[in-house]
Structures are given as C-alpha cells and as structure tokens.
C-alpha positions in Angstrom: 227.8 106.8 152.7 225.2 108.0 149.9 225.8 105.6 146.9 226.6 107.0 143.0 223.5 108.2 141.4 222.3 105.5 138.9 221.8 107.1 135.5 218.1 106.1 134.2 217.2 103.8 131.2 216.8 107.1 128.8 220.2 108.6 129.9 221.6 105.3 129.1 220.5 105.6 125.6 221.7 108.8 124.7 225.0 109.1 126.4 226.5 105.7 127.4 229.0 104.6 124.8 228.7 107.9 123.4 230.9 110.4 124.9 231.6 113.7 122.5 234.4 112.7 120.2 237.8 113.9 121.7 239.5 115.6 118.7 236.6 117.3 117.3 233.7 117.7 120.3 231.3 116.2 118.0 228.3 114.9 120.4 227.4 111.3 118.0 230.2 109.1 117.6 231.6 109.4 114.3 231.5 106.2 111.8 234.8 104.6 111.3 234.4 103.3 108.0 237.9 101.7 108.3 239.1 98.4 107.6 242.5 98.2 108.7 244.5 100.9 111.4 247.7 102.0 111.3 249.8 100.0 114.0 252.3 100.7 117.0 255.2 99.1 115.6 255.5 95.3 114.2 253.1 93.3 116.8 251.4 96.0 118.3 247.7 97.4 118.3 246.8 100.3 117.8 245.0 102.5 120.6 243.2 100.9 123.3 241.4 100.7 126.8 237.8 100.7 127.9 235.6 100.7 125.4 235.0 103.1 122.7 236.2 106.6 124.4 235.3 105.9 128.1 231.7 107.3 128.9 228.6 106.0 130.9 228.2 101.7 131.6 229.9 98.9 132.4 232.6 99.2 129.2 234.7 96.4 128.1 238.4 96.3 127.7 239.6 97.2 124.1 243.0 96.0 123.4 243.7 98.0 120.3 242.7 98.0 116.7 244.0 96.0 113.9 241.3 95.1 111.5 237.6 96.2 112.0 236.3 92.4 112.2 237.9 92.1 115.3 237.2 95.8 116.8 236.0 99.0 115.6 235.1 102.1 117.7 231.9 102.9 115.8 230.5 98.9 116.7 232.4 99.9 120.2 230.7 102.2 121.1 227.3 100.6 119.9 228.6 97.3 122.5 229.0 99.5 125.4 225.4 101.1 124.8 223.7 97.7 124.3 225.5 96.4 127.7 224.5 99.5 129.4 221.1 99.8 128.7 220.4 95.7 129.1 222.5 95.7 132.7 225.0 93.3 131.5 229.2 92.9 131.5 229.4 92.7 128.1 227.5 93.0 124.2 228.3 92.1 121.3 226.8 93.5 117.7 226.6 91.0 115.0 225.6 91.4 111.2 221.9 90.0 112.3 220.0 88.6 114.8 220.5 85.4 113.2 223.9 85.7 113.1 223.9 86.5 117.2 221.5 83.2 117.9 224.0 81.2 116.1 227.2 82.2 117.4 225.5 82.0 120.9 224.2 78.3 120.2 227.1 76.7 118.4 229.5 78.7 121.5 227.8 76.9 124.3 226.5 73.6 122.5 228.2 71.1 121.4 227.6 67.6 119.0 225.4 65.7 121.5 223.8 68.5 123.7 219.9 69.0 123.5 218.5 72.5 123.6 214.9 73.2 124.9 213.0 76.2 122.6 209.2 77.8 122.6 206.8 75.5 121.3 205.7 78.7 119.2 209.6 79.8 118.2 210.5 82.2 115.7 210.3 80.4 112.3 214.5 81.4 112.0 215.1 80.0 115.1 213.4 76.7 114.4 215.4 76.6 111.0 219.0 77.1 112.6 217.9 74.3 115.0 216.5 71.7 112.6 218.0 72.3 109.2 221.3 73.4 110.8 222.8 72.8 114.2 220.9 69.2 114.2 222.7 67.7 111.7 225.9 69.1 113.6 224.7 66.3 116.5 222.3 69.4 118.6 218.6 68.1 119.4 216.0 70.1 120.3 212.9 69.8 121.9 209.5 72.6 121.9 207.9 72.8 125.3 205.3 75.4 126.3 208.2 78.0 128.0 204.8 79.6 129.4 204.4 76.2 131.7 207.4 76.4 133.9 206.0 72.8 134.9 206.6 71.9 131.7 209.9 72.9 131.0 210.9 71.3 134.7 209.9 68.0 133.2 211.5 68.2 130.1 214.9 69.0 131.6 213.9 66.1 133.7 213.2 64.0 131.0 216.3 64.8 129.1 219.1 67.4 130.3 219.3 70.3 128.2 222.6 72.9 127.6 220.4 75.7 126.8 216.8 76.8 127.5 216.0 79.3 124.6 212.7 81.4 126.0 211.2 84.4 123.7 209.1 86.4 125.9 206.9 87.5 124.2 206.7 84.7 121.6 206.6 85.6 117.8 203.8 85.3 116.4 201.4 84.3 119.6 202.6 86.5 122.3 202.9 84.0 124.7 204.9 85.1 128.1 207.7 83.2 129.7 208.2 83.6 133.6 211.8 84.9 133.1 212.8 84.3 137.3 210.6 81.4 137.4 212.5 79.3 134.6 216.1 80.8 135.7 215.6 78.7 138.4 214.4 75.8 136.8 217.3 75.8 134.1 220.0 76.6 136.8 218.9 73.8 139.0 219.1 71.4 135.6 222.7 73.0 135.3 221.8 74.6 131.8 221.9 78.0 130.8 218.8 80.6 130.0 218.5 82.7 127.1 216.2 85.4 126.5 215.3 86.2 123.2 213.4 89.5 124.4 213.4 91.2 120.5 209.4 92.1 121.0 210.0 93.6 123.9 213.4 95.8 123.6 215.9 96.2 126.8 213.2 99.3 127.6 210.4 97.3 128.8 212.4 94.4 129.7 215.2 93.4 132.1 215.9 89.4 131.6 219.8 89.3 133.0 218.7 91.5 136.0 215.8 88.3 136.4 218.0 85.6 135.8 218.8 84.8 132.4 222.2 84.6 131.5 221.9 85.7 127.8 220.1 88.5 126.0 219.5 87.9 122.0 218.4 91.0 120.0 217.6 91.4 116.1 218.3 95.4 117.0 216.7 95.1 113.2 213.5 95.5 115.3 212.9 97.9 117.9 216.6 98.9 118.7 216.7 99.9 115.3 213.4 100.9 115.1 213.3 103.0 111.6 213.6 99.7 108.9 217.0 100.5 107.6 219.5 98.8 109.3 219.9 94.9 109.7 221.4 93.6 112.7 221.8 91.6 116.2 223.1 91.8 119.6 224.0 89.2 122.4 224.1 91.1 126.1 225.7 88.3 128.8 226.1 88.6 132.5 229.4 86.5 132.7 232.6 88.1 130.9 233.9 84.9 130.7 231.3 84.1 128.4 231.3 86.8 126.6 234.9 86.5 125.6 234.1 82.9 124.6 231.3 84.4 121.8 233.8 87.6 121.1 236.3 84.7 120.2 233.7 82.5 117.5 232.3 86.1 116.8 235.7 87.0 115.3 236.8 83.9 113.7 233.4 83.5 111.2 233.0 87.1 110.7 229.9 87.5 111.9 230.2 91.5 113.4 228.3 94.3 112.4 229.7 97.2 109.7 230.9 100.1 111.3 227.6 102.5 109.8 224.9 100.0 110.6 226.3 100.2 114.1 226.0 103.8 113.9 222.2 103.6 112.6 221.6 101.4 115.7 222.8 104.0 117.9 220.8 106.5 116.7 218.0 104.3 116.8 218.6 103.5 120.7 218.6 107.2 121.5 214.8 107.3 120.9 214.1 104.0 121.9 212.2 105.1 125.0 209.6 107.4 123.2 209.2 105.5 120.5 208.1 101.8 122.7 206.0 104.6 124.8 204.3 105.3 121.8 203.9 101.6 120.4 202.5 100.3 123.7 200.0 102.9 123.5 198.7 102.4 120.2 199.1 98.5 120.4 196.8 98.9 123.5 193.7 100.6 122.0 194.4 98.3 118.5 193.9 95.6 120.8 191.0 96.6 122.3 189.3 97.2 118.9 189.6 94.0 118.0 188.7 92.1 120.7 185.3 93.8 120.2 185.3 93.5 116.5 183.0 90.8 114.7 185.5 89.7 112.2 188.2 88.6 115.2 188.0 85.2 116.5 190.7 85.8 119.0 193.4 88.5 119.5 197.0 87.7 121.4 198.4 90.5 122.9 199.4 90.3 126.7 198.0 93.8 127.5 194.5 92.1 127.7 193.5 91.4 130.7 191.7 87.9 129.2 195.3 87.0 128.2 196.8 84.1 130.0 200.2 85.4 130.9 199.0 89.3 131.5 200.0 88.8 135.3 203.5 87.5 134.5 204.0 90.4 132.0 202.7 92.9 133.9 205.3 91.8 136.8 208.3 91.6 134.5 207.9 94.6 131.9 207.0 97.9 131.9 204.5 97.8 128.9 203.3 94.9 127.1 205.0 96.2 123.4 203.6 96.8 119.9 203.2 93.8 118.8 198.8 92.2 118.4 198.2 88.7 116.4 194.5 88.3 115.7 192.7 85.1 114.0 190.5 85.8 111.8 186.5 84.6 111.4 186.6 82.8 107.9 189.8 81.0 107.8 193.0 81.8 105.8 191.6 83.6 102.6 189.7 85.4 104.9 192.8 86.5 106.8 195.4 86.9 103.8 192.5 89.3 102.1 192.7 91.3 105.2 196.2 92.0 104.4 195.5 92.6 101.1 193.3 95.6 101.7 195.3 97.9 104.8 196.3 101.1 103.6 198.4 102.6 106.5 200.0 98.9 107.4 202.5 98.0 105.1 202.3 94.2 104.2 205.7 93.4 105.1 207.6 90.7 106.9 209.6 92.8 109.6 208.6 94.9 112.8 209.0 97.3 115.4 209.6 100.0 113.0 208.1 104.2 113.5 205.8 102.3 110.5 202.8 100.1 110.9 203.4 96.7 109.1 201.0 93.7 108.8 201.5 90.2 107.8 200.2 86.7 107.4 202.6 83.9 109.3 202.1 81.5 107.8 202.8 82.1 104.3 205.6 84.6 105.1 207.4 84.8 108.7 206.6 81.2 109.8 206.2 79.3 106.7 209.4 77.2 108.0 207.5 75.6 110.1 204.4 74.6 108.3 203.6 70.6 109.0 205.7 71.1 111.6 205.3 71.0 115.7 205.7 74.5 116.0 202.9 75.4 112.5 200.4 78.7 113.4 197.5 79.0 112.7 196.5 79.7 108.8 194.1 82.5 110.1 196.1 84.5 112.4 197.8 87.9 110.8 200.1 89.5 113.2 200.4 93.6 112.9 203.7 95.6 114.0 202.0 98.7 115.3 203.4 101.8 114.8 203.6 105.3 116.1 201.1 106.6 113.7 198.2 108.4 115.1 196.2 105.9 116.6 193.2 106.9 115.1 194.2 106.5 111.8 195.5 103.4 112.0 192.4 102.4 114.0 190.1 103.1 110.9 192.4 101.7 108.8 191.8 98.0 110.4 188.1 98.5 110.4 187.9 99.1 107.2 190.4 96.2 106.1 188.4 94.0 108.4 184.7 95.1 107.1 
C-alpha cells in the first residue's frame, strides 16, 4: 500500500499550523490580541482540540482557552508550525530564546545535577549557567562538543543531566556530530539538546539525528526581519513537552500573541531567505580567506575547516554566519567595524540585513577572563541577503 505523501520543508512553512481562518477564509492566521476568553459555563474552557484550527503537522492537543498565558491560537498556531517544520511532537514559543533555554534547563535539572556545554557557548548561555542556575546547586562543565572523545570522558568523569551542544557554535563556528554525541549522552543516561539557532530547522534536523531537544532564539533566522524577539523549544517526547508546557505556564514565560504572528510570517520565507544567506556567506568567506588583513576565517563552508565533513553530512548549507580574526589585534578589528557601510554594527543576526560585530566587547563580553573568552581580534558578520557584490566591496574597503 503506497504511503501518504510527505509534505516538503517549504510547504511546511507556509501551510502547517496555518489553515485559512474558518469564519472569515482569511489565508494568515489572524492575531488574537486577547487576554482572557469568554468561558463554557463555571469550570469550563472555552473551544478546544488539536492545535490552532487543525491543518498540516503533528498538532498538539488544545484543551480550551482561559487566559492567553496558558494558550492562545495565534502562539498555537505558531507551536504547530515550529513542531512541523523541526519533525518533533511538540513546540513551544517563549518570550525569548533565553527564556526557552531556561525553562528547558531548570525543567530537567535539578540542585545537584551537572550539565556539560560548548567550550565556545553563547555568552547568554554561559551567564544563565554561572550567574544563575549555579547558585541554584547546577554545575557545569565546557568541553570541546566538536571532540565526541571528549565529551565521552567528561560524562565519564562526572555524569551529566544534560549535554547542551550549539552546532554551529556562536562566535567560532565549531560543528557538533549531532548522531555521534546522541549516542554518547544516551549511553551516560543524560539528555541532548541542540541549540541549532545559526543553522534554522531548514538546514538542520537535530531530533530526526538524535537529540532530544531543539532550542531556538526564532529572534534570529526564524524571524529573520529584526523585529520580533523570541524563542522556541521543539521535543521529541510529549511527555516532556508537557513537563516544560507546565514551568512554561507557571513563570510566564510564553510569547505575545503578535510576535507569534511576526514569527510566522517570518517562517513562510525561511527557505529563500537561508538559500540566499548560504550563498552570500559562501563567497564572503572565500574573500576573506584570501584577503591580507585576515588571519583566519571560521566558517564551516571552507573546505580547510575542521568540522566541514560533519556539517556537510548533517545540514543542507553551512548558514550565514563567517567570524574572521583580524591581522593587528583588537583595535585593528573594532576599527573594522567602525568603518562598514552596508553591515550594520549591531549585536543580533540572521536578519534580510547584514550586521557586523566585535565579541568580545559586545555579544561575548560575559565571558571575558573566563574559560569560554574569544579572541579580542575576531569580528563575527551576520550576512545578509544583500547583493553579494555589494556587500563584498563593502568588507574590502572596511578591511583596506
């Protein structure tokens, strides 16, 4: 018997989650910019069943509304299309990425545990664990997640809950082996999540290699237009995903109703759009590792990059994302982001827009003295879907 047709990543986008509104036949899903709903009698919700109207996915069970910080259609429908497009049983939007990593971490952690993380993590990251959840009773340790060796011994060393992987890493675009350590952290009995934000649910896959948790800041590509802040946890287990719906409810961490429209409208583009960043990352990349005033460029496109082989095998394009160190140290590299004219010196990414920034005086100054410090010469550029060659003159002029 011939099996069901699987709808592709770019249906996905556009229609799961997203069905045309039943009382008007209006094709984007309208923003409830409610608070409270009007309820069936003393007790009961209002409305209900799977997910926002039915449509394409695996949707969740919605047992009614009552007050928008528990459910609301609009952030509905944005959960179905997240856990659609990442191949998981359930999503769940929060008001940041931030938000998301810390409802995930203080849901499966408790005082005592010990939680393994990138030895190049995301400055927010490495401030949740140390100036947050440790003095809760969490440890953490940074291990090279690019060395599954590494991380085997570390879990031998000391058993970890959690193995928190970014792949790629932000700012040095280091690759994790997403099957590789599934095993490895499975075997130690502690869970795998993903933090795949650089490379979008478009050119990356974790739960369908083994992860068990997908973190988003949808601020990034999901969104992918800068106006809109938020985050997004995509599980494989339901079980656990009604563990984080439960925390996610009781702080009040979810999403408005209109930002999770904005991220909808983002996802329906997010296929062109990454096309379009890979491509221009790709020849930026190559211009610089040619370029006099680079000492070494990151970016896992290169074939000279050390995980290129591992990325190639586990995404579909190696992102939009280049980090570059700079000949003549830090002044040398914050004056190159002094004098860009098409990248914006801001401390975001994966906007339509071109962005450029110095680590570690802005994204990463967190961890300055710290295990995890960068380099004071590397500038990492968000590369947009500007014409290439534009944004190509722009760096050589910036870098002289």
């Amino acid at each position: 018997m011939q099996g069901q047709h699987a709808d592709g990543f770019e249906t996905l986008a556009i229609h799961a989650g997203q069905e045309p509104d039943p009382l008007t036949g209006a094709v984007v899903p309208p923003i409830y910019q409610v608070s409270t709903y009007k309820q069936d009698g003393v007790g009961g919700l209002r409305g209900g069943g799977l997910g926002a109207g039915g449509g394409t996915g695996p949707a969740h069970w919605v047992e009614g509304y009552e007050y928008s910080r528990t459910a609301n259609p609009t952030r509905g429908a944005l959960e179905e299309c997240l856990a659609a497009i990442e191949g998981g049983t359930r999503a769940l939007a929060f008001a940041s990425g931030m938000a998301a990593e810390d409802c995930l971490l203080r849901t499966i952690t408790r005082p005592g545990d010990h939680v393994l993380i990138p030895h190049d993590a995301y400055g927010g990251t490495y401030r949740l664990l140390d100036k947050v959840l440790q003095s809760w009773g969490v440890s953490y340790l940074p291990v090279p997640v690019s060395d599954p060796a590494a991380v085997r011994n570390a879990l031998r060393d000391k058993p970890a809950k959690v193995v928190w992987v970014e792949t790629p890493t932000n700012p040095l675009l280091s690759i994790a082996d997403i099957t590789a350590l599934a095993e490895i952290a499975h075997a130690a009995g502690a869970l795998l999540a993903v933090d795949s934000t650089f490379a979008s649910p478009y050119l990356q896959q974790p739960l369908a290699l083994g992860a068990d948790v997908v973190v988003h800041s949808t601020t990034k590509y999901i969104g992918g237009h800068s106006d809109v802040v938020g985050g997004a946890l995509v599980v494989a287990d339901a079980g656990l995903g009604e563990r984080l719906a439960f925390l996610q409810n009781a702080t009040g961490t979810a999403g408005g109703p209109f930002d999770a429209w904005l991220t909808l409208r983002g996802i329906r583009t997010l296929g062109v759009r990454m096309d379009r960043h890979c491509e221009n990352a790709a020849r930026v990349a190559d211009l610089l590792a040619s370029h006099p005033s680079v000492r070494e460029v990151f970016y896992p496109g290169l074939a000279s990059h050390p995980g290129h082989e591992t990325a190639a095998k586990q995404m579909r394009g190696f992102g939009g994302i280049v980090s570059m160190r700079v000949r003549g140290g830090e002044e040398a590299a914050v004056a190159v982001c002094g004098r860009t004219r098409l990248f914006t010196l801001g401390e975001s990414l994966g906007g339509v827009e071109s962005l450029i920034e110095h680590p570690a005086r802005m994204t990463h100054a967190s961890v300055a003295g710290s295990a995890l410090e960068v380099p004071a010469d590397l500038v990492r550029l968000s590369v947009g879907i500007e014409h290439c060659d534009d944004l190509l003159e722009d760096l050589r002029a910036a870098l002289g």
